[in-house]
N, C-alpha and C positions, 0 to 999 in steps of 0.2 A: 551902723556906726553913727553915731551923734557927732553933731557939727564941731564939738569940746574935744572929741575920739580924733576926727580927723585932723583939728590943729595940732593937736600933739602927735600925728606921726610922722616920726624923726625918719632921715636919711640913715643914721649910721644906728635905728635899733635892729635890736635882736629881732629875726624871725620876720623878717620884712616881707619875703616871698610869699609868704602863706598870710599876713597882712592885707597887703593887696591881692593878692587872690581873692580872698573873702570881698571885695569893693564891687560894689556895680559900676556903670560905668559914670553916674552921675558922682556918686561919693569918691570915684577917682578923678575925676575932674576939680574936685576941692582940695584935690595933695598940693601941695606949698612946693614942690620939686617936680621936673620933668619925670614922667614913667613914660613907654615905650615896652609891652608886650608882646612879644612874637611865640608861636609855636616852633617845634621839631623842625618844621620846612623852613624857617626864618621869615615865614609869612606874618604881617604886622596885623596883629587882632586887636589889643589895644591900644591907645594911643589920647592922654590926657590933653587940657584946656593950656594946659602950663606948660607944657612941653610945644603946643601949637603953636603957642603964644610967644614964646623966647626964640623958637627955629623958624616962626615964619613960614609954620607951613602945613596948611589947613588937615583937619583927618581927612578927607574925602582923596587926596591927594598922596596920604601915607596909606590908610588903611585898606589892607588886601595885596600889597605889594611889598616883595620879595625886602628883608630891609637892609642886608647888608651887600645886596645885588645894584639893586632900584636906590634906596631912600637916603641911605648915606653909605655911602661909598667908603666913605673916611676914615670907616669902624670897620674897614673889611681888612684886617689885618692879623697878626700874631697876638699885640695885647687884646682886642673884643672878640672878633670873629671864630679866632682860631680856638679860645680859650673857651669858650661856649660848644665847641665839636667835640672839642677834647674831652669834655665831662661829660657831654654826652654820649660819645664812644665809650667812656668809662663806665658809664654809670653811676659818674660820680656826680653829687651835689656842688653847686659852683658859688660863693660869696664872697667877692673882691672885691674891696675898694681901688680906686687907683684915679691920680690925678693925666688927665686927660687936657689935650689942644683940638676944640673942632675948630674943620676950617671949611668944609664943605656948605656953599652956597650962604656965606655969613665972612667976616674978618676973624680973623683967628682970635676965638673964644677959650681962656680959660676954664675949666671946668671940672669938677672933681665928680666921676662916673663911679655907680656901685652895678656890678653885674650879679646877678641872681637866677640861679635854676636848680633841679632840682629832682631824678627820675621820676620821683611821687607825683609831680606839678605837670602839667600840659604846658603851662605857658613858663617862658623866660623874659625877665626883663632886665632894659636895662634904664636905671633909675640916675638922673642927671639933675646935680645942684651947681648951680651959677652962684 
């Protein structure tokens, strides 16, 4: 994806999952919005510049650990955590927007969160625009 591809990917486009799926981890580091990757186990595999950058909290320190166990806590609830099980008990595909307050290790941040998964996909993310 060219540096013009990556400015123009929106939060709220179509087919975003399978978007950054296709990124390496350097062309995900050029997204304009926090991403946040995890696998099946909620184990954090990816983890952008811009999402390090706004939470204050280096990859070396997210990646590899459990993330709604370990990394935020805050998201371990009925609207992110529970909603990610649920499709995935299903087998259902999951793409929700939803305005969100983190509060964990920061002041309480406004934020409007897109959750995205998917049975075909390995990875689930959850995509956060400040």
């Amino acid at each position: 994806m060219t540096a013009t591809q990556l400015n123009a990917l929106a939060f709220d486009q179509p087919e975003l999952l399978s978007a950054l799926d296709g990124l390496d981890d350097a062309a995900l580091d050029e997204v304009s919005f926090g991403v946040i990757g995890f696998d099946a186990e909620g184990v954090v595999r990816r983890y952008n510049s811009t999402e390090s950058r706004l939470a204050g909290l280096r990859p070396e320190r997210v990646l590899g650990l459990q993330f709604f166990g370990v990394v935020s806590q805050c998201m371990n609830n009925y609207l992110v955590a529970q909603r990610f099980e649920d499709c995935l008990a299903q087998g259902e595909p999951l793409d929700a927007m939803l305005d969100y307050v983190l509060t964990l290790r920061m002041k309480p941040t406004k934020v409007k969160m897109r959750l995205l998964s998917h049975p075909a996909h390995d990875m689930r993310y959850i995509c956060i625009l400040r």
